[in-house]
Structure formats: C-alpha cells, structure tokens
PAFI-121541 format. One record per residue: x, y, z of N, C-alpha, C, CB in turn. Coordinates in steps of 0.1 Angstrom, whole numbers. Glycine has a CB too. Example, Ala and Ser with C-alpha at 12.3 -4.5 7.8 and 13.67 -1.06 7.14 Angstrom:
<pt><n_c1>132</n_c1><n_c2>-57</n_c2><n_c3>78</n_c3><ca_c1>123</ca_c1><ca_c2>-45</ca_c2><ca_c3>78</ca_c3><c_c1>132</c_c1><c_c2>-33</c_c2><c_c3>78</c_c3><cb_c1>113</cb_c1><cb_c2>-45</cb_c2><cb_c3>90</cb_c3></pt>
<pt><n_c1>128</n_c1><n_c2>-22</n_c2><n_c3>71</n_c3><ca_c1>137</ca_c1><ca_c2>-11</ca_c2><ca_c3>71</ca_c3><c_c1>129</c_c1><c_c2>0</c_c2><c_c3>79</c_c3><cb_c1>141</cb_c1><cb_c2>-6</cb_c2><cb_c3>57</cb_c3></pt>
END
This chain:
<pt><n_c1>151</n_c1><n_c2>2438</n_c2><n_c3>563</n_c3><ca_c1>145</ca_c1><ca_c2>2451</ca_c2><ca_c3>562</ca_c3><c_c1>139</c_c1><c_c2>2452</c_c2><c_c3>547</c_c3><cb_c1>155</cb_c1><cb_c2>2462</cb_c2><cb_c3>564</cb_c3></pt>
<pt><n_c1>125</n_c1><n_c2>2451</n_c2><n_c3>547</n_c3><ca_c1>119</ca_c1><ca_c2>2454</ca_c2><ca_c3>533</ca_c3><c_c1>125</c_c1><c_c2>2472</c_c2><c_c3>527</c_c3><cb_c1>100</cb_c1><cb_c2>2453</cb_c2><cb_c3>536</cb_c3></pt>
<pt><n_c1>127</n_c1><n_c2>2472</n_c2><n_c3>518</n_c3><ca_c1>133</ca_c1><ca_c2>2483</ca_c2><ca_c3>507</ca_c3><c_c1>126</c_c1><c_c2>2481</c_c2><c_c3>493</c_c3><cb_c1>150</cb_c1><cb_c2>2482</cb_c2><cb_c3>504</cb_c3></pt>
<pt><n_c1>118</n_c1><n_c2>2490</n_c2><n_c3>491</n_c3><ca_c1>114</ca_c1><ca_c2>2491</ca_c2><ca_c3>474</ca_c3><c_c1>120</c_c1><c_c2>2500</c_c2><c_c3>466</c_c3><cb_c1>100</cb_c1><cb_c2>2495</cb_c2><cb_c3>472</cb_c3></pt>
<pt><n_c1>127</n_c1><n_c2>2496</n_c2><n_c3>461</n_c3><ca_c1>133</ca_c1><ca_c2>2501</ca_c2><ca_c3>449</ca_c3><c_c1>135</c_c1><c_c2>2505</c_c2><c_c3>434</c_c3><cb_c1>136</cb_c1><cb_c2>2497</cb_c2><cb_c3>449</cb_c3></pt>
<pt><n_c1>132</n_c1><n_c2>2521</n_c2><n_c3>426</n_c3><ca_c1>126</ca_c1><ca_c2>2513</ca_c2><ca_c3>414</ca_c3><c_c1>142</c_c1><c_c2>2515</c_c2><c_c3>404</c_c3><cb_c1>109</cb_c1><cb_c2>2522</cb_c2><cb_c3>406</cb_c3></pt>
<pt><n_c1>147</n_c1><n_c2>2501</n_c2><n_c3>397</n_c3><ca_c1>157</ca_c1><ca_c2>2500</ca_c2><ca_c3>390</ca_c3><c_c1>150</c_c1><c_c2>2498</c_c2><c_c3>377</c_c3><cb_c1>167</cb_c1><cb_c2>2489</cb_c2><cb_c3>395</cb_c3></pt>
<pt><n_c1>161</n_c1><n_c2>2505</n_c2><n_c3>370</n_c3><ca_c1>160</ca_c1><ca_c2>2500</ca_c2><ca_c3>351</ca_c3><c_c1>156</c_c1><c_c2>2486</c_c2><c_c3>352</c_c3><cb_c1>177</cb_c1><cb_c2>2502</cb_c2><cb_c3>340</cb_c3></pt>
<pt><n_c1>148</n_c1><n_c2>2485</n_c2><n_c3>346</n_c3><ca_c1>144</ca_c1><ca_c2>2464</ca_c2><ca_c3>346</ca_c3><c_c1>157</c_c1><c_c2>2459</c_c2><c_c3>338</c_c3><cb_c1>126</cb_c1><cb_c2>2456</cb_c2><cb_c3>333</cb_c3></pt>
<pt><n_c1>160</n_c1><n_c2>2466</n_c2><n_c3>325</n_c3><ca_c1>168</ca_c1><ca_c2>2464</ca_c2><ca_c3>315</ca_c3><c_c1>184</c_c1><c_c2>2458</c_c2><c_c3>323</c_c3><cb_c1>169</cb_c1><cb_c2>2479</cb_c2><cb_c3>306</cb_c3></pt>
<pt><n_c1>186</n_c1><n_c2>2473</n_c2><n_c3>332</n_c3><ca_c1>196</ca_c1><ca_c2>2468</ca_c2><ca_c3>340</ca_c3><c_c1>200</c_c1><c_c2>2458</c_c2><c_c3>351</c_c3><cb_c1>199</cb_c1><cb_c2>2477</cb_c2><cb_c3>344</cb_c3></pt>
<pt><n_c1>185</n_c1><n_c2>2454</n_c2><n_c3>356</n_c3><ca_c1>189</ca_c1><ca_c2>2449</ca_c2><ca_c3>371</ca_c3><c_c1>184</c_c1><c_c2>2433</c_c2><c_c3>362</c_c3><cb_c1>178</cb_c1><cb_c2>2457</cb_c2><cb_c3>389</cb_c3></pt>
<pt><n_c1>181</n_c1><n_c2>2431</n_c2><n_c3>349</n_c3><ca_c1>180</ca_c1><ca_c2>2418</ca_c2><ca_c3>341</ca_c3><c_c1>197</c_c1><c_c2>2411</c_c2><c_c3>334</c_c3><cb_c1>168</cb_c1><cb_c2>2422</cb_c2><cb_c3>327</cb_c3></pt>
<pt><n_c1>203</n_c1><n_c2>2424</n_c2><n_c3>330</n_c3><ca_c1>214</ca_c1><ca_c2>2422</ca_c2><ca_c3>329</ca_c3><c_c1>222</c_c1><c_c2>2414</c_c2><c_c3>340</c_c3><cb_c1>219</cb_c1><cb_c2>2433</cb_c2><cb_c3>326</cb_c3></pt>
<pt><n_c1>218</n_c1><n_c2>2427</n_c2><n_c3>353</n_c3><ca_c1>232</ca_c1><ca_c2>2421</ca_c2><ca_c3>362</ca_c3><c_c1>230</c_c1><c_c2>2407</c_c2><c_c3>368</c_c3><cb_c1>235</cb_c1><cb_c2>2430</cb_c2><cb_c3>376</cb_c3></pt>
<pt><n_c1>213</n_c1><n_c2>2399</n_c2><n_c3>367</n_c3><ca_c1>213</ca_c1><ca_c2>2385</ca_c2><ca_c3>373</ca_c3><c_c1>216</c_c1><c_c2>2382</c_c2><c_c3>359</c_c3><cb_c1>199</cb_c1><cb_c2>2377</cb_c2><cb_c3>383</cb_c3></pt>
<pt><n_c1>213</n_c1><n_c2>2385</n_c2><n_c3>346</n_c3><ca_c1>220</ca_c1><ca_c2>2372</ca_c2><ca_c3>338</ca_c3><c_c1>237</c_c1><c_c2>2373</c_c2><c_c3>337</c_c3><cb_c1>215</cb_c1><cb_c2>2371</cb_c2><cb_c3>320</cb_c3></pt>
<pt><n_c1>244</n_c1><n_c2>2384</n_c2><n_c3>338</n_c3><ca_c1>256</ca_c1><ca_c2>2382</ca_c2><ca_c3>338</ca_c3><c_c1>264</c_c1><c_c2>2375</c_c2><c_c3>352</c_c3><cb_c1>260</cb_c1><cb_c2>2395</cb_c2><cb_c3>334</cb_c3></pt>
<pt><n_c1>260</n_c1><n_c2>2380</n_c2><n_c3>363</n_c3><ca_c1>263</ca_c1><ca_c2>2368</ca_c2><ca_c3>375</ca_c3><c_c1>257</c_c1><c_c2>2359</c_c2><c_c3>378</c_c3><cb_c1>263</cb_c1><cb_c2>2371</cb_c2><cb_c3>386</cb_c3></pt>
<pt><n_c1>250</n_c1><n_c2>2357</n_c2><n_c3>366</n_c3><ca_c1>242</ca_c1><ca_c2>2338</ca_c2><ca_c3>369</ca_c3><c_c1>236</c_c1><c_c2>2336</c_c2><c_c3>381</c_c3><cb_c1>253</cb_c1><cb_c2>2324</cb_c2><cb_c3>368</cb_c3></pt>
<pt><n_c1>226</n_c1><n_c2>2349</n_c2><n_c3>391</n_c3><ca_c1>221</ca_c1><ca_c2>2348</ca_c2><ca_c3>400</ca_c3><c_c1>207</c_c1><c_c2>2338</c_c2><c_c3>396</c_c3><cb_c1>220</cb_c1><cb_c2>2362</cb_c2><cb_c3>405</cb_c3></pt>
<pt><n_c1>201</n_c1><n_c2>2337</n_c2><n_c3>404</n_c3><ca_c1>194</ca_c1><ca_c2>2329</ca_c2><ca_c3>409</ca_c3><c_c1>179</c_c1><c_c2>2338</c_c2><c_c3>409</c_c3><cb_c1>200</cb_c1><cb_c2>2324</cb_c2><cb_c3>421</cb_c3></pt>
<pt><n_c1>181</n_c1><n_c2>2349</n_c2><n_c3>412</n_c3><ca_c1>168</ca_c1><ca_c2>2361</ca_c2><ca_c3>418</ca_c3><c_c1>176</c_c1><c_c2>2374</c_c2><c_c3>418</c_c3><cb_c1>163</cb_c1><cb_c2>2359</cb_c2><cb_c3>437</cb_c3></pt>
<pt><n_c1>168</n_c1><n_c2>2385</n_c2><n_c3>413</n_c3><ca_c1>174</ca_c1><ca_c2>2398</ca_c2><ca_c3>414</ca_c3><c_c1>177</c_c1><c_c2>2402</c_c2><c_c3>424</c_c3><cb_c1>169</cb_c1><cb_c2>2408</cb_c2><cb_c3>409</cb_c3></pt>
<pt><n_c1>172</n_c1><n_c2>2400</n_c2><n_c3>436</n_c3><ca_c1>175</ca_c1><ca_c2>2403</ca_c2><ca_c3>453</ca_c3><c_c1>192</c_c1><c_c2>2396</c_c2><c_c3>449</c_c3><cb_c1>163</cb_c1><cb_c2>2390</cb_c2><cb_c3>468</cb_c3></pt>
<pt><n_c1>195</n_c1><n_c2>2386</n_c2><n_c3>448</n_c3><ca_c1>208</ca_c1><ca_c2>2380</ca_c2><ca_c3>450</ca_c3><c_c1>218</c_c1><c_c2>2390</c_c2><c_c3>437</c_c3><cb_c1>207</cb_c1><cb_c2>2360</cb_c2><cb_c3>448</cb_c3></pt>
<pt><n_c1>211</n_c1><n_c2>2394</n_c2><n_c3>428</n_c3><ca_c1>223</ca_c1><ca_c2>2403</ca_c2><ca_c3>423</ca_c3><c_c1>222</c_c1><c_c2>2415</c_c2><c_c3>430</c_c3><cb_c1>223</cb_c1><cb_c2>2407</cb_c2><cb_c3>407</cb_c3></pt>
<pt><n_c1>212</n_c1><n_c2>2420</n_c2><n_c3>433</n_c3><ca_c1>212</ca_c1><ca_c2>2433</ca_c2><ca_c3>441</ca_c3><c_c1>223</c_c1><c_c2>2435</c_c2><c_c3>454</c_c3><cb_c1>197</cb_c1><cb_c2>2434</cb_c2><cb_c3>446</cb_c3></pt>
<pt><n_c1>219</n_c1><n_c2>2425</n_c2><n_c3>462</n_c3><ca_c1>231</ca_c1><ca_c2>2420</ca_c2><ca_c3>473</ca_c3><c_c1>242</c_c1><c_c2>2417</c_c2><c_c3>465</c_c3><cb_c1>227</cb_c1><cb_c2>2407</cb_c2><cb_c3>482</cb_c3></pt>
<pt><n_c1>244</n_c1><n_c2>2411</n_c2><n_c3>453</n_c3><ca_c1>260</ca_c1><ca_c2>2412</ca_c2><ca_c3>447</ca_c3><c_c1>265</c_c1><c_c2>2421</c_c2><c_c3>448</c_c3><cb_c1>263</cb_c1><cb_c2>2410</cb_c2><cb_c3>436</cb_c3></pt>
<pt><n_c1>259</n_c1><n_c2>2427</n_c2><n_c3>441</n_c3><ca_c1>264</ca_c1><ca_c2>2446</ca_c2><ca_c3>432</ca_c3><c_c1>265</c_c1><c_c2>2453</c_c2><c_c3>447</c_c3><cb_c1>247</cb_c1><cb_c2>2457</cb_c2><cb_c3>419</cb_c3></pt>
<pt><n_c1>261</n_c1><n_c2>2453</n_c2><n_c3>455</n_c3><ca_c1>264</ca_c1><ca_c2>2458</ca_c2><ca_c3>471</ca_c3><c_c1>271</c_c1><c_c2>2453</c_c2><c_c3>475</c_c3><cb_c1>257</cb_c1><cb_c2>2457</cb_c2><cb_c3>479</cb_c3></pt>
<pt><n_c1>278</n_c1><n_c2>2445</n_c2><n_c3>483</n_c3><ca_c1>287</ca_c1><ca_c2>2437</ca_c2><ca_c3>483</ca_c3><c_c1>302</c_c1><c_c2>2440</c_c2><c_c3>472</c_c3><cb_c1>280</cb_c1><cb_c2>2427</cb_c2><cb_c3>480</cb_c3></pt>
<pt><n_c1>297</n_c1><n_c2>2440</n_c2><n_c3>464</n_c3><ca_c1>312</ca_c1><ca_c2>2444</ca_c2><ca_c3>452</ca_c3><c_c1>314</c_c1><c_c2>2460</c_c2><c_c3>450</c_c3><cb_c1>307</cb_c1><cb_c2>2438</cb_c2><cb_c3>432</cb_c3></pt>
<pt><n_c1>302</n_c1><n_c2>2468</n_c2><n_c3>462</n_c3><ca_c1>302</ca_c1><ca_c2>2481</ca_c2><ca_c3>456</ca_c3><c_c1>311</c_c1><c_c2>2485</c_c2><c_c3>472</c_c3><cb_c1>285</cb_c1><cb_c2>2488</cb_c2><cb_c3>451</cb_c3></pt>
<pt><n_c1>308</n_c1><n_c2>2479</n_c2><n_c3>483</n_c3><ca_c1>312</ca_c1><ca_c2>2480</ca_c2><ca_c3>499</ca_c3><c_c1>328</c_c1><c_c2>2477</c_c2><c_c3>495</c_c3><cb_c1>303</cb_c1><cb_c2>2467</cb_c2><cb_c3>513</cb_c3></pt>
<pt><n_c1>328</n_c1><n_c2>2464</n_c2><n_c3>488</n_c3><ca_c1>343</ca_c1><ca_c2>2461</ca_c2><ca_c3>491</ca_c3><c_c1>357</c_c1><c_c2>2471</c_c2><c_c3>486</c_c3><cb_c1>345</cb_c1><cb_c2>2447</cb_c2><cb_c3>485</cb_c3></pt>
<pt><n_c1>346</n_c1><n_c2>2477</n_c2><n_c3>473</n_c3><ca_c1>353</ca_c1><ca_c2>2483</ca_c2><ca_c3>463</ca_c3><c_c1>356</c_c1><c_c2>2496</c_c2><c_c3>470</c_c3><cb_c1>346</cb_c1><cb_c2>2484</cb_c2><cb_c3>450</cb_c3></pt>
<pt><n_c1>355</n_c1><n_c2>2504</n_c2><n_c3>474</n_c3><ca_c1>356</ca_c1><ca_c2>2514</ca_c2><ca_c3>483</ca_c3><c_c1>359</c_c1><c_c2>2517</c_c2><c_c3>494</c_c3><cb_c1>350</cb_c1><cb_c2>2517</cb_c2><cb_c3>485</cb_c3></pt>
<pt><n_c1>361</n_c1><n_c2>2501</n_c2><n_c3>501</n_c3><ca_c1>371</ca_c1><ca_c2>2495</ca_c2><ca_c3>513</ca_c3><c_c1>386</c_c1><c_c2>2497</c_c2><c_c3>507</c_c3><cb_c1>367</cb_c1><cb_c2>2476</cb_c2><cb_c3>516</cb_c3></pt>
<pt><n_c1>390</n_c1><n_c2>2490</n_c2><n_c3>497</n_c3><ca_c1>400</ca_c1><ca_c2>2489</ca_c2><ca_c3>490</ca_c3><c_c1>408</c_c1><c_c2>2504</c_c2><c_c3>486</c_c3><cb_c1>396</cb_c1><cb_c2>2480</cb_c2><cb_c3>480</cb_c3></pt>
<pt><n_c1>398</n_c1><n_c2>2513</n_c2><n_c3>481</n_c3><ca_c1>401</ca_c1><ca_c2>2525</ca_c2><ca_c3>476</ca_c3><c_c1>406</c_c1><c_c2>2531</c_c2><c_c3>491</c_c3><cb_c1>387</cb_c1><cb_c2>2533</cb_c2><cb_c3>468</cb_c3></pt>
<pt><n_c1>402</n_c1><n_c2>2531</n_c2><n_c3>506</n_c3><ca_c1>407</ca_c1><ca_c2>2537</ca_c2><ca_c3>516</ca_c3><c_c1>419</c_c1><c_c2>2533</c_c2><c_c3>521</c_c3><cb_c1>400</cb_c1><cb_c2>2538</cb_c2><cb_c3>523</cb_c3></pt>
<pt><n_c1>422</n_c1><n_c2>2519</n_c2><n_c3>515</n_c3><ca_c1>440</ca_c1><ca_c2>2514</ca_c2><ca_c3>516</ca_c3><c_c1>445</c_c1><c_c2>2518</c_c2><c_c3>504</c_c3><cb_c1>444</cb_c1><cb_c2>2497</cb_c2><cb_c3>518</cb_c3></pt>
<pt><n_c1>441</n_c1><n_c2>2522</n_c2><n_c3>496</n_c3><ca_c1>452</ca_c1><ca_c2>2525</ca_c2><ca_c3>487</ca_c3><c_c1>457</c_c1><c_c2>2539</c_c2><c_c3>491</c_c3><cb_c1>449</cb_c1><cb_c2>2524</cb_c2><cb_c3>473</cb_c3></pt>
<pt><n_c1>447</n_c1><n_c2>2547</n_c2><n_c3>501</n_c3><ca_c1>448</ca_c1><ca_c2>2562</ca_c2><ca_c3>503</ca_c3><c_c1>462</c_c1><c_c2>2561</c_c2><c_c3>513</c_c3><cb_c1>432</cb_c1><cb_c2>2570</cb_c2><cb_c3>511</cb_c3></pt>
<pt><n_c1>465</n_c1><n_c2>2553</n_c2><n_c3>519</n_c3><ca_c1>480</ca_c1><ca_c2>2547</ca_c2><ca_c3>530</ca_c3><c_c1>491</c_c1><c_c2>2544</c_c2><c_c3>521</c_c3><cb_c1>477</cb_c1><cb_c2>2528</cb_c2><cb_c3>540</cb_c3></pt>
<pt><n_c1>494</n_c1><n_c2>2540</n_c2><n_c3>509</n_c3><ca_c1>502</ca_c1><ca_c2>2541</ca_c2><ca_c3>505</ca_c3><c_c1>510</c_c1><c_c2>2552</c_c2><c_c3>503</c_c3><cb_c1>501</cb_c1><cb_c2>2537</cb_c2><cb_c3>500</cb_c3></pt>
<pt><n_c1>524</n_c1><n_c2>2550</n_c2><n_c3>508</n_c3><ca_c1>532</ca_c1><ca_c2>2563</ca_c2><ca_c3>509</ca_c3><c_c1>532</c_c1><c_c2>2565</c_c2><c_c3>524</c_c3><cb_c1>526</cb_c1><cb_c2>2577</cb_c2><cb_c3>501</cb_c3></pt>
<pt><n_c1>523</n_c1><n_c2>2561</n_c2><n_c3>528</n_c3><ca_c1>523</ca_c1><ca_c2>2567</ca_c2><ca_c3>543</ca_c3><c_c1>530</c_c1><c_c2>2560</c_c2><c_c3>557</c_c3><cb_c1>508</cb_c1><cb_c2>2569</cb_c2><cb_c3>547</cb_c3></pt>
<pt><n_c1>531</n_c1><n_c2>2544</n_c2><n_c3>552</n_c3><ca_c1>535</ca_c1><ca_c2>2537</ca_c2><ca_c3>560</ca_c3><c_c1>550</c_c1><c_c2>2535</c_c2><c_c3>559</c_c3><cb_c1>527</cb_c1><cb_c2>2527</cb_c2><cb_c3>560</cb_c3></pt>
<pt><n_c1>563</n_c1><n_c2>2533</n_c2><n_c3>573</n_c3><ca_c1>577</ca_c1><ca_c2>2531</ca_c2><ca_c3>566</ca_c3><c_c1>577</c_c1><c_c2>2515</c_c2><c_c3>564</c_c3><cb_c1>591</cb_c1><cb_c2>2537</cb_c2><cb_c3>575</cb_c3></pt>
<pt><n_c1>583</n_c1><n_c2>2514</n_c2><n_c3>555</n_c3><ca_c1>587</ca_c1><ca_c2>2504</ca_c2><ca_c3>548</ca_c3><c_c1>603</c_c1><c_c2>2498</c_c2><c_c3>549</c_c3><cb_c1>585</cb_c1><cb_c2>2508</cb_c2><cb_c3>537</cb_c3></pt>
<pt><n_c1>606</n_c1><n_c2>2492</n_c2><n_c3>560</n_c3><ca_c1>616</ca_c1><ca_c2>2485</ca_c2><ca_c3>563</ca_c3><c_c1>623</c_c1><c_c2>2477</c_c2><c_c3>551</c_c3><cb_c1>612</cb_c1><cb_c2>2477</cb_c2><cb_c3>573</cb_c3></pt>
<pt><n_c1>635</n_c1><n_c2>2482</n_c2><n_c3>543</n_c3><ca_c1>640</ca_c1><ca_c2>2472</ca_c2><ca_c3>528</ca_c3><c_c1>648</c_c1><c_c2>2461</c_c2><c_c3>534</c_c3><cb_c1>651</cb_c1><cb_c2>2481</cb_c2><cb_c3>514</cb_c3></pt>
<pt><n_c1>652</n_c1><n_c2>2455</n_c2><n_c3>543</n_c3><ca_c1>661</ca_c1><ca_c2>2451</ca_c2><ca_c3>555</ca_c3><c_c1>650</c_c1><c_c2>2444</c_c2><c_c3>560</c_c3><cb_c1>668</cb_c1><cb_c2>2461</cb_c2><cb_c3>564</cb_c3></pt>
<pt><n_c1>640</n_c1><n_c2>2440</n_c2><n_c3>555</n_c3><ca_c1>630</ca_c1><ca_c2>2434</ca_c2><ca_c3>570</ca_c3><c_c1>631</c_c1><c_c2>2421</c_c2><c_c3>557</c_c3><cb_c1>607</cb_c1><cb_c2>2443</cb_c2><cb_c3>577</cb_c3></pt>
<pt><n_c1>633</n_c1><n_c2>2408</n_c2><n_c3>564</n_c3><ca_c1>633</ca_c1><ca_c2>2394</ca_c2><ca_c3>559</ca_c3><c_c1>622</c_c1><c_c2>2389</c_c2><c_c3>565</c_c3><cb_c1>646</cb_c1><cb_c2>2385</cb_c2><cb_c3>563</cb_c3></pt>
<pt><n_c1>611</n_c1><n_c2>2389</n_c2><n_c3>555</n_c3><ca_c1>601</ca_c1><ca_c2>2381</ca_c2><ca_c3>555</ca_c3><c_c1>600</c_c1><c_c2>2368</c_c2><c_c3>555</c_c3><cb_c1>596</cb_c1><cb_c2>2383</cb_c2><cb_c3>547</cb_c3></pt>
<pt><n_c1>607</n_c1><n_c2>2362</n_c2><n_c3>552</n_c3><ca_c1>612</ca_c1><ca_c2>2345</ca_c2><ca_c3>550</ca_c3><c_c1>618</c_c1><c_c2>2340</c_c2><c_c3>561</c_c3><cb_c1>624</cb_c1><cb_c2>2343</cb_c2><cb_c3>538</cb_c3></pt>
<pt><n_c1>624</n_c1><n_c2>2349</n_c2><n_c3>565</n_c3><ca_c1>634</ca_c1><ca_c2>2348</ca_c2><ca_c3>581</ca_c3><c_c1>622</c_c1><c_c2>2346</c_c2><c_c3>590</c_c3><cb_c1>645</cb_c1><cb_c2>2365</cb_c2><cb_c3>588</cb_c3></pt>
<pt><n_c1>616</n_c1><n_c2>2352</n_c2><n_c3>592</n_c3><ca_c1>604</ca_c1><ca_c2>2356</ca_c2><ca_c3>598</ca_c3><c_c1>594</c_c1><c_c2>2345</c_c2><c_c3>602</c_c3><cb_c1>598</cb_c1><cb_c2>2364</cb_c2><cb_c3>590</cb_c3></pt>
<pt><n_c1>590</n_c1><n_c2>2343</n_c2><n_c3>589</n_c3><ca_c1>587</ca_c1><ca_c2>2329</ca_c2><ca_c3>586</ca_c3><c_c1>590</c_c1><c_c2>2315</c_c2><c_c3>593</c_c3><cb_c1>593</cb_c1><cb_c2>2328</cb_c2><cb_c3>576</cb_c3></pt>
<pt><n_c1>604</n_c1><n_c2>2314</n_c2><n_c3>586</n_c3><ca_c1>609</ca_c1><ca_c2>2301</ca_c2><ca_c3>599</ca_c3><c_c1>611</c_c1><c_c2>2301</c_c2><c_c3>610</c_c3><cb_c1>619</cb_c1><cb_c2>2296</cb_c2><cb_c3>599</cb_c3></pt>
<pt><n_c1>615</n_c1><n_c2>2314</n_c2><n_c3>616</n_c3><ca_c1>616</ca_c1><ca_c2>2309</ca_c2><ca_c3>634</ca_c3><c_c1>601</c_c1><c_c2>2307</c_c2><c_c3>637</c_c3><cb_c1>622</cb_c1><cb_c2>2323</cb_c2><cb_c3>647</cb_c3></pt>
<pt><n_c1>601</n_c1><n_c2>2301</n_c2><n_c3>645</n_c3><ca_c1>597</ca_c1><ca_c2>2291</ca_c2><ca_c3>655</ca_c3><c_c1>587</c_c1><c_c2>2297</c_c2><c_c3>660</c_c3><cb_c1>606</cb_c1><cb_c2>2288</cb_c2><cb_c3>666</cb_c3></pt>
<pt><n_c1>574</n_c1><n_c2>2297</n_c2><n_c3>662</n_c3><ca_c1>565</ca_c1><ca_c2>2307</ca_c2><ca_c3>670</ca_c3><c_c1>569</c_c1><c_c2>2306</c_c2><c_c3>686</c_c3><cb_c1>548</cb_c1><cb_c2>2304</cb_c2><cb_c3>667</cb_c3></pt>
<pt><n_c1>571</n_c1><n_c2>2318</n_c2><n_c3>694</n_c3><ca_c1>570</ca_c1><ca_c2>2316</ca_c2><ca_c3>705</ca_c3><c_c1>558</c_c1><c_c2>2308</c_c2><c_c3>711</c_c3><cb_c1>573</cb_c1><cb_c2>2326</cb_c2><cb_c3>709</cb_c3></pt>
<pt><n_c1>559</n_c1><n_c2>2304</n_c2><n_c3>720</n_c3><ca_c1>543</ca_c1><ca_c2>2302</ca_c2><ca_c3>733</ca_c3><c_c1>548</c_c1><c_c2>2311</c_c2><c_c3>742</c_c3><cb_c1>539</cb_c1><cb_c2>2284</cb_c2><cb_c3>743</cb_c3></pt>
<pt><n_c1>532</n_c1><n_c2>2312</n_c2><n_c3>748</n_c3><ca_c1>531</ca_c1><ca_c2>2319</ca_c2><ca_c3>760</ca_c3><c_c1>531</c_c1><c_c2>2314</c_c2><c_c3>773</c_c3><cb_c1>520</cb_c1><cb_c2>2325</cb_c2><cb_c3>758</cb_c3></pt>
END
C-alpha cells in the first residue's frame, strides 16, 4: 500500500542512522514495529494482579514428567 508521508527529514535521518537501516522505508517499518509491540506489552502488563497465582505450583516438577501421548 503506497502512503505519503511528510516526516521531519532531520528525524526520519536520525532513525536510519541510528538503526543502521539500509532505506528510510526499513526504519519507518522499524519504528512501527517497535511502536505495535510496545503497546502489545503495555496490555499485559494491564493483567497483572488479575491472574491467581498458585505459590505451590512446581514448575520444575512439571517439567520432568513425561509428556503424555494421545
């Protein structure tokens, strides 16, 4: 999908020399990418507190048995 965009040059020169991109398209898709994930992350942190938390659950135990088959 073509998108014209107008960015600070100043800025969008920065962000390919600081991620050593290749083309401003490939920082542009960075900074998107780093901007999707970052806000992914912010909606799990919104669950904390909310989930119970078993102190008695052995993770390690867990671990070693055996996987069942089906």
């Amino acid at each position: 999908m073509a998108t014209n965009l107008e960015i600070a040059p100043e800025l969008l020169e920065s962000a390919v020399a600081v991620g050593r991109h290749r083309s401003k398209r490939a920082a542009v898709e960075a900074a998107l990418i780093e901007y999707v994930n970052r806000h992914k992350q912010l909606e799990v942190v919104k669950l904390f507190g909310q989930i119970d938390f078993d102190e008695e659950y052995d993770y390690k135990e867990a671990r070693r048995r055996p996987c069942e088959s089906s």
